[in-house]
PDB file of N, CA, C and O in Angstrom:
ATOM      1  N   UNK A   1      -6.874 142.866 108.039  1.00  0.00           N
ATOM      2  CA  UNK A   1      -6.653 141.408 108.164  1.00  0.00           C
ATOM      3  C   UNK A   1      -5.234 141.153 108.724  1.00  0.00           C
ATOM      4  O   UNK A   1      -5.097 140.465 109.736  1.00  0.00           O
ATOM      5  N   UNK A   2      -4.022 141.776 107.987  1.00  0.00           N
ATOM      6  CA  UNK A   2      -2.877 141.731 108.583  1.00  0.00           C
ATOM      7  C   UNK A   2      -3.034 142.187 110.217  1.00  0.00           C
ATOM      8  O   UNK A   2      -2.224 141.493 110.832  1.00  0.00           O
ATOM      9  N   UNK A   3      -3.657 142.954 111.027  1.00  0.00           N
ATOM     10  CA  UNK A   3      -3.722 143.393 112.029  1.00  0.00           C
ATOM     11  C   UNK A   3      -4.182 142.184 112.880  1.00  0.00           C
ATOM     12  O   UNK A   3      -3.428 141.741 113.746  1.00  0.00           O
ATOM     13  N   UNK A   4      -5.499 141.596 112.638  1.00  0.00           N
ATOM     14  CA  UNK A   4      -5.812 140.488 113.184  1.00  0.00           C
ATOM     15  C   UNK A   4      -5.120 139.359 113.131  1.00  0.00           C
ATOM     16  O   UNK A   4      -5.137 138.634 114.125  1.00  0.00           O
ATOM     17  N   UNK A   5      -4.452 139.016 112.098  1.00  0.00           N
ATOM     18  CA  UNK A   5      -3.477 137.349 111.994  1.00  0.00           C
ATOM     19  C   UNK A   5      -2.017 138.306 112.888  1.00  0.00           C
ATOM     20  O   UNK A   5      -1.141 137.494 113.185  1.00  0.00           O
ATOM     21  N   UNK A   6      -1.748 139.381 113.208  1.00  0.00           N
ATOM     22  CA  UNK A   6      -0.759 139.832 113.875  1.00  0.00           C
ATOM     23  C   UNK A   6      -1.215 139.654 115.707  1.00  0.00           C
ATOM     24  O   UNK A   6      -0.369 139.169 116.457  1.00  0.00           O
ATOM     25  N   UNK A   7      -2.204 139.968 116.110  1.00  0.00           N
ATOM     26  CA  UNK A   7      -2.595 139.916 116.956  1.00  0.00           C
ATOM     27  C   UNK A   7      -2.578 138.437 117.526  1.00  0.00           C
ATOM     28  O   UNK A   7      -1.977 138.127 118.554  1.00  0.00           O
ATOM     29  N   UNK A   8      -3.156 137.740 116.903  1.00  0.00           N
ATOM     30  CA  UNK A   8      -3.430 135.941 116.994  1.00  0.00           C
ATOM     31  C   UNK A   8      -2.156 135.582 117.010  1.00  0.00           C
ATOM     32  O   UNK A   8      -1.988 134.591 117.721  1.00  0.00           O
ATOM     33  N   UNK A   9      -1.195 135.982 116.516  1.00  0.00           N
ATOM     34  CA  UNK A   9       0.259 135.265 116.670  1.00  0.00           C
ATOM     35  C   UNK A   9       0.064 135.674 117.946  1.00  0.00           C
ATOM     36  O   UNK A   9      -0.626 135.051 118.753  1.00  0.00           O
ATOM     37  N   UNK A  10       0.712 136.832 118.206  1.00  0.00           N
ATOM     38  CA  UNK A  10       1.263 137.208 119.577  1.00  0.00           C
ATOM     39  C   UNK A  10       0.486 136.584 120.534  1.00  0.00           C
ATOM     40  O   UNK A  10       1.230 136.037 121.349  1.00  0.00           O
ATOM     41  N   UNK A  11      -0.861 136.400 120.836  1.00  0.00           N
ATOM     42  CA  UNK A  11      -1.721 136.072 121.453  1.00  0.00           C
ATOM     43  C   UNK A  11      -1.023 134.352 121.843  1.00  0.00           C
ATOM     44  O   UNK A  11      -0.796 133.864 122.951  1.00  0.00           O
ATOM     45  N   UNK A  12      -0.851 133.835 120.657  1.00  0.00           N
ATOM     46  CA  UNK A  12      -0.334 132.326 120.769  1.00  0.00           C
ATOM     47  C   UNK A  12       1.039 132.278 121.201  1.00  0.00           C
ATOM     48  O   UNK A  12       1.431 131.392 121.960  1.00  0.00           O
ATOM     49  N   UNK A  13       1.652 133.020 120.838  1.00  0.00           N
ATOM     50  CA  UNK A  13       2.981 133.378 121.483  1.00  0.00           C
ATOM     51  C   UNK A  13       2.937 133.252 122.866  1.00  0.00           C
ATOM     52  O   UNK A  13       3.544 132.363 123.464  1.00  0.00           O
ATOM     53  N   UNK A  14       2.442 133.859 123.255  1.00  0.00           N
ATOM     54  CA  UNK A  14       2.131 134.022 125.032  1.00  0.00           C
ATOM     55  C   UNK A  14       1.761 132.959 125.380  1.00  0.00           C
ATOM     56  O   UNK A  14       2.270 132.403 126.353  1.00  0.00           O
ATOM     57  N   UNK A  15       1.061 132.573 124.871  1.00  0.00           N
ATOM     58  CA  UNK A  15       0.222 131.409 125.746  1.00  0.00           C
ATOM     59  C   UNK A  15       1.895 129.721 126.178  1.00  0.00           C
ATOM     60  O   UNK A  15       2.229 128.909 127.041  1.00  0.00           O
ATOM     61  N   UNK A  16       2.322 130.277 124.673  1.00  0.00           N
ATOM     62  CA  UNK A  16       2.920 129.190 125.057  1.00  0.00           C
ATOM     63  C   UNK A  16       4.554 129.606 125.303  1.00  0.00           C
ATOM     64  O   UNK A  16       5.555 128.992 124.935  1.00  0.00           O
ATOM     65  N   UNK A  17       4.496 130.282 125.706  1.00  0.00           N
ATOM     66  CA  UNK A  17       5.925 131.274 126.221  1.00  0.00           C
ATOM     67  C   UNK A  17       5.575 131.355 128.046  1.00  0.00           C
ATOM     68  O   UNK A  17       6.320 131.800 128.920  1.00  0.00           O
ATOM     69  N   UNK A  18       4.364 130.835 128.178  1.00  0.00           N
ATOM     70  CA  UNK A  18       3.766 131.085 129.738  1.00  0.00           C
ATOM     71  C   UNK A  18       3.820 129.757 130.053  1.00  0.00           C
ATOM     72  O   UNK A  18       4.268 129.491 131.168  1.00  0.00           O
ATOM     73  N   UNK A  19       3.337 128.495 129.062  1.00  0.00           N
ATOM     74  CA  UNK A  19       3.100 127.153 129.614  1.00  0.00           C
ATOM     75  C   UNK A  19       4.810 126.345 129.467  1.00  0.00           C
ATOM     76  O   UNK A  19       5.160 125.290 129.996  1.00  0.00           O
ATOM     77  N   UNK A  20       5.668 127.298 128.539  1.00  0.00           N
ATOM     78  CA  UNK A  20       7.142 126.477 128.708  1.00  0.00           C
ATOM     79  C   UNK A  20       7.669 126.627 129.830  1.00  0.00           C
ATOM     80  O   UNK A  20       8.393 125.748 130.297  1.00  0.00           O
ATOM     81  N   UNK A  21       7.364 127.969 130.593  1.00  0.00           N
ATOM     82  CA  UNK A  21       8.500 128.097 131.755  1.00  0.00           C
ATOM     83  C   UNK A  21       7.620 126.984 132.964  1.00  0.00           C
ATOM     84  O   UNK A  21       8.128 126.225 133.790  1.00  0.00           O
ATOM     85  N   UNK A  22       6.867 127.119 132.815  1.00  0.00           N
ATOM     86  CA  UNK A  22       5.662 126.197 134.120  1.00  0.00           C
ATOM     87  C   UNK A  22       6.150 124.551 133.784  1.00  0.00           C
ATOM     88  O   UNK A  22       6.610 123.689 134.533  1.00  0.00           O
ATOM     89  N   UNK A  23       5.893 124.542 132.601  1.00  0.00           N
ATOM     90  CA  UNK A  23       6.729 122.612 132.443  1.00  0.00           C
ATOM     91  C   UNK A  23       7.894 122.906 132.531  1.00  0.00           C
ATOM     92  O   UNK A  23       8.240 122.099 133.394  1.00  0.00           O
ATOM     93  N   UNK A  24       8.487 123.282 132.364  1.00  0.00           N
ATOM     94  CA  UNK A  24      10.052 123.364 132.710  1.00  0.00           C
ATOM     95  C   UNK A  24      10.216 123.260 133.800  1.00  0.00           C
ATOM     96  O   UNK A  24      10.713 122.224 134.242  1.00  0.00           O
ATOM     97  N   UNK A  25       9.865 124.268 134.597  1.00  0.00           N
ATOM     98  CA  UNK A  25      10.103 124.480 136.312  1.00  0.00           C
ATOM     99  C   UNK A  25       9.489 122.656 136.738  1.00  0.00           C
ATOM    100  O   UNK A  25      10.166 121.919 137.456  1.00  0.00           O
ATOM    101  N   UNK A  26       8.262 122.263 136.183  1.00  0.00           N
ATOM    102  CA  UNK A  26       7.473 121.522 137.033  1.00  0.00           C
ATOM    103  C   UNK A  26       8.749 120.048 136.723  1.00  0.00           C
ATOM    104  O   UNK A  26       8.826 119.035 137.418  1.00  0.00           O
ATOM    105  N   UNK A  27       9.514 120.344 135.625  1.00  0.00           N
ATOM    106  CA  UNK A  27       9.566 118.706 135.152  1.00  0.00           C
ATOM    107  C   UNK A  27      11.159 119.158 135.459  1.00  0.00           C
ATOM    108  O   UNK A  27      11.713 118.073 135.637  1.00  0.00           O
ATOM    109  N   UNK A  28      11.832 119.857 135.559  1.00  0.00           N
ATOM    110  CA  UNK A  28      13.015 120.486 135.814  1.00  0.00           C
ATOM    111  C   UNK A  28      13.531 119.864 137.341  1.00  0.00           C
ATOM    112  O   UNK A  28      14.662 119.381 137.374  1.00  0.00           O
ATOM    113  N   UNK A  29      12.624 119.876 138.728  1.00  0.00           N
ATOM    114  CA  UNK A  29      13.071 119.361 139.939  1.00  0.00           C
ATOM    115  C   UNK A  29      12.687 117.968 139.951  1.00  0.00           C
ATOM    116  O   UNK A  29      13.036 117.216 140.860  1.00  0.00           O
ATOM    117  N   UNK A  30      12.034 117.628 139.046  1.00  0.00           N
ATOM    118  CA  UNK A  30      11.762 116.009 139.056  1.00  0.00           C
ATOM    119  C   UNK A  30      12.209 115.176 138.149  1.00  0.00           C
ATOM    120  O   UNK A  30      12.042 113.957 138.104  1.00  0.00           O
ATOM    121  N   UNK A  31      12.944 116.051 137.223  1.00  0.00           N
ATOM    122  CA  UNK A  31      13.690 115.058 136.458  1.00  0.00           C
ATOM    123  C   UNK A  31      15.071 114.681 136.616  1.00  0.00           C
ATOM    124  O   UNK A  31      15.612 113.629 136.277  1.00  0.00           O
ATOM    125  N   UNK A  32      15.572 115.714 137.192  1.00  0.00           N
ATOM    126  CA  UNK A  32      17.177 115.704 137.601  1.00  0.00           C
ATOM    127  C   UNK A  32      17.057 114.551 138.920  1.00  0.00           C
ATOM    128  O   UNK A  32      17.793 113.571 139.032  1.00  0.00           O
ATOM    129  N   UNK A  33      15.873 114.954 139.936  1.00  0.00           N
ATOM    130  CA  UNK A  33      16.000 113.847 140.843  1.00  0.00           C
ATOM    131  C   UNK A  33      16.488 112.180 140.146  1.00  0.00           C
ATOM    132  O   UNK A  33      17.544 111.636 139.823  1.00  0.00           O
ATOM    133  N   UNK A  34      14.772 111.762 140.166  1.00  0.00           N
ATOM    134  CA  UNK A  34      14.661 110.420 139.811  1.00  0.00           C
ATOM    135  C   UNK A  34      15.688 110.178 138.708  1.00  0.00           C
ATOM    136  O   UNK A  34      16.402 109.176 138.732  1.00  0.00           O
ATOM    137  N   UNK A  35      15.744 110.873 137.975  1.00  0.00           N
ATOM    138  CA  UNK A  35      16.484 111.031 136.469  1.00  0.00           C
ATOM    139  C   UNK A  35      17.967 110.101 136.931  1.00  0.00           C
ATOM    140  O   UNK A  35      17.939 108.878 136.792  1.00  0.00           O
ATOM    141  N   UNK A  36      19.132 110.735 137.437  1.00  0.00           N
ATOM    142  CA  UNK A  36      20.323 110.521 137.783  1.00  0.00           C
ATOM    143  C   UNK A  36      19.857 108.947 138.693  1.00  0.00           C
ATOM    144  O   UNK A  36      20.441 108.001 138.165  1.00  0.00           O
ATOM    145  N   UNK A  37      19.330 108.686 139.404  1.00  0.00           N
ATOM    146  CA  UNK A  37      19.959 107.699 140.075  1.00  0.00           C
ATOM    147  C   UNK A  37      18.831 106.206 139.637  1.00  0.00           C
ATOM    148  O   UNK A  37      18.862 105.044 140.045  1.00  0.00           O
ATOM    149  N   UNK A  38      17.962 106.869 138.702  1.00  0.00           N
ATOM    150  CA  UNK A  38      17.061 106.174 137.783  1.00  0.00           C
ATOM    151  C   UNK A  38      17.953 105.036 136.595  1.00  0.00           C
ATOM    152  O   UNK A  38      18.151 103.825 136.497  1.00  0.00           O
ATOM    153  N   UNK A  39      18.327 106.376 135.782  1.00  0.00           N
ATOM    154  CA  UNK A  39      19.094 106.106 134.533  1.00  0.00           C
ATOM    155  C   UNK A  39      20.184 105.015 134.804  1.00  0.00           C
ATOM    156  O   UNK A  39      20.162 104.007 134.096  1.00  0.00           O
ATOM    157  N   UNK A  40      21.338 105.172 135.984  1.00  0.00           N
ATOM    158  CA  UNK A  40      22.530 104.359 135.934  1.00  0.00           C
ATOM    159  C   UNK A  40      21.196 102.678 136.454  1.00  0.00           C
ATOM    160  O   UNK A  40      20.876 101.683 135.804  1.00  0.00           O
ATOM    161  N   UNK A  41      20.920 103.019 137.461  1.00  0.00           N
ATOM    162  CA  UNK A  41      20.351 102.016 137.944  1.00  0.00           C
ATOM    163  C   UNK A  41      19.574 101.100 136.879  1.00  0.00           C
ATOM    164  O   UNK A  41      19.796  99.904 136.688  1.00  0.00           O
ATOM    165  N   UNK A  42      18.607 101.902 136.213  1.00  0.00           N
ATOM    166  CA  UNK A  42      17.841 101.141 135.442  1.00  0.00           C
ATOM    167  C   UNK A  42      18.855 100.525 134.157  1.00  0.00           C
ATOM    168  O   UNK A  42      18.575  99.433 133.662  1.00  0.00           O
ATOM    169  N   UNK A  43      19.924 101.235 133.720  1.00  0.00           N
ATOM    170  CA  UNK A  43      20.308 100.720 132.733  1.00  0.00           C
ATOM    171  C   UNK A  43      21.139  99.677 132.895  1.00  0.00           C
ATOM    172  O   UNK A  43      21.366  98.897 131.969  1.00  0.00           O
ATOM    173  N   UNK A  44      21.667  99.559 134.063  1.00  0.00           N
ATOM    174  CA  UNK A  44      22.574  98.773 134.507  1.00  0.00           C
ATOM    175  C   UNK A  44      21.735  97.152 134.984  1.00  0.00           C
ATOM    176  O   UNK A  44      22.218  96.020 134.966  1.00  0.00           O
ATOM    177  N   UNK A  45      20.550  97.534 135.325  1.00  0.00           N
ATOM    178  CA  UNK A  45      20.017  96.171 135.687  1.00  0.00           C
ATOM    179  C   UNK A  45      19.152  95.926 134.186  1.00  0.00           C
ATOM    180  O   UNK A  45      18.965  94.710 134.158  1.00  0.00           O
ATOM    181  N   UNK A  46      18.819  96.261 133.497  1.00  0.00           N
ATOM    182  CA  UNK A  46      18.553  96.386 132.162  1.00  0.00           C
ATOM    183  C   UNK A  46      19.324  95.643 131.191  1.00  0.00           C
ATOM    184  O   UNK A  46      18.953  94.689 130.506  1.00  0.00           O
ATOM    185  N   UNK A  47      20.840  96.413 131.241  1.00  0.00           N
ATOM    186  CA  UNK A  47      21.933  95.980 130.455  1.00  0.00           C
ATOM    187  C   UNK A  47      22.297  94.432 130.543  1.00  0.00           C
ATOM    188  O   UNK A  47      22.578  93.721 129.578  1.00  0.00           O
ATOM    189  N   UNK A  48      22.231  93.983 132.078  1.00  0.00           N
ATOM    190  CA  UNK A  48      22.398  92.810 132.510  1.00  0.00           C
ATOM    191  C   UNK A  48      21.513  91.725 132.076  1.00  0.00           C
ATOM    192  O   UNK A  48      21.807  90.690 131.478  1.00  0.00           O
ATOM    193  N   UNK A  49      20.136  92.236 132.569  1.00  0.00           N
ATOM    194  CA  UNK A  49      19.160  91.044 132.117  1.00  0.00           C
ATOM    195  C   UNK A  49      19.395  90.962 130.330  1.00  0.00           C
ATOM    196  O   UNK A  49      20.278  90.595 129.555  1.00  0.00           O
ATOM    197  N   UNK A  50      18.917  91.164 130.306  1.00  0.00           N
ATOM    198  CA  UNK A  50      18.958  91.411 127.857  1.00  0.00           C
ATOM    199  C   UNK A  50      20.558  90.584 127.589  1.00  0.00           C
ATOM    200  O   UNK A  50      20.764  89.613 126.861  1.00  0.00           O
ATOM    201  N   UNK A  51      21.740  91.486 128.602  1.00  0.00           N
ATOM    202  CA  UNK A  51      23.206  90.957 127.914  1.00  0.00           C
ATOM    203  C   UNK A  51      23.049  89.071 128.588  1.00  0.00           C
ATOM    204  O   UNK A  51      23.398  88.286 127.707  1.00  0.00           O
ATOM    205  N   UNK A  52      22.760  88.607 129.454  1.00  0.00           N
ATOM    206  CA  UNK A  52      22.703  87.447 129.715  1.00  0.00           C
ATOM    207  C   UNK A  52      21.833  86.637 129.038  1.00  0.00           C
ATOM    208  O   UNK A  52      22.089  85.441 128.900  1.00  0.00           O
ATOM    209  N   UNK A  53      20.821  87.142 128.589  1.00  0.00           N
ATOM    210  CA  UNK A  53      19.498  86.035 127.630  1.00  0.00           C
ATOM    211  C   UNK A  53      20.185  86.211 126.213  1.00  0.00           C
ATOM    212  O   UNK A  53      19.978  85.377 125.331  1.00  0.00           O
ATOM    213  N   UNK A  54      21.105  87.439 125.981  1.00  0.00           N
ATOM    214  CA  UNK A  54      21.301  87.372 124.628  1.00  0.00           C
ATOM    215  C   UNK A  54      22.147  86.061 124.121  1.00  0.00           C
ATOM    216  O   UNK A  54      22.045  85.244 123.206  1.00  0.00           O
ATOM    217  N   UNK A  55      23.302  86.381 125.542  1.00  0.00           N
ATOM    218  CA  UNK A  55      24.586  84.993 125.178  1.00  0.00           C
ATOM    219  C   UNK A  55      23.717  83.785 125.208  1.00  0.00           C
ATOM    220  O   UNK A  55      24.305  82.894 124.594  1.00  0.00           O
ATOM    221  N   UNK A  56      22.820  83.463 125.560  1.00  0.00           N
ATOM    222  CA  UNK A  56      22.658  82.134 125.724  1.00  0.00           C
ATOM    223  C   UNK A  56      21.679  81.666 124.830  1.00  0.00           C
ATOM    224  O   UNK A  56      21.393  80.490 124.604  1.00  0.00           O
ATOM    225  N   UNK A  57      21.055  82.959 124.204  1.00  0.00           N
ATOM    226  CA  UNK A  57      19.928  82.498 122.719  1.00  0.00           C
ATOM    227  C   UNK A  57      20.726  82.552 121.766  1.00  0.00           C
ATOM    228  O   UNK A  57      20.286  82.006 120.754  1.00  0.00           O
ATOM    229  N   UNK A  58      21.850  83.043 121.659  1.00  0.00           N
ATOM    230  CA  UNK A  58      23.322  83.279 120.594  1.00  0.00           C
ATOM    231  C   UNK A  58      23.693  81.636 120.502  1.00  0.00           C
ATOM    232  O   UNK A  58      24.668  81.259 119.852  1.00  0.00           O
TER     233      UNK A  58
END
């Protein structure tokens, strides 16, 4: 029994020791893109709309 629940780890091990490097790689060149010029942008027009409705419902 120990042999088999030893086997099934490793088995699961792999599987997902194979699917981290593949999302990584896949989400790795597309997140740094959009990411950087996403983030300032979005937060900045973000920050603005919300900080202007706030002063004026204040």
């Amino acid at each position: 029994e120990d042999d088999i629940q030893n086997d099934e780890e490793q088995g699961v091990d792999d599987v997902d020791a194979q699917e981290q490097p593949n999302l990584d790689e896949d989400v790795h060149p597309e997140l740094p893109v959009p990411m950087p010029p996403f983030v300032p942008l979005r937060r900045s027009t973000r920050d603005h709309h919300p900080s202007t409705r706030y002063s004026a419902n204040e």
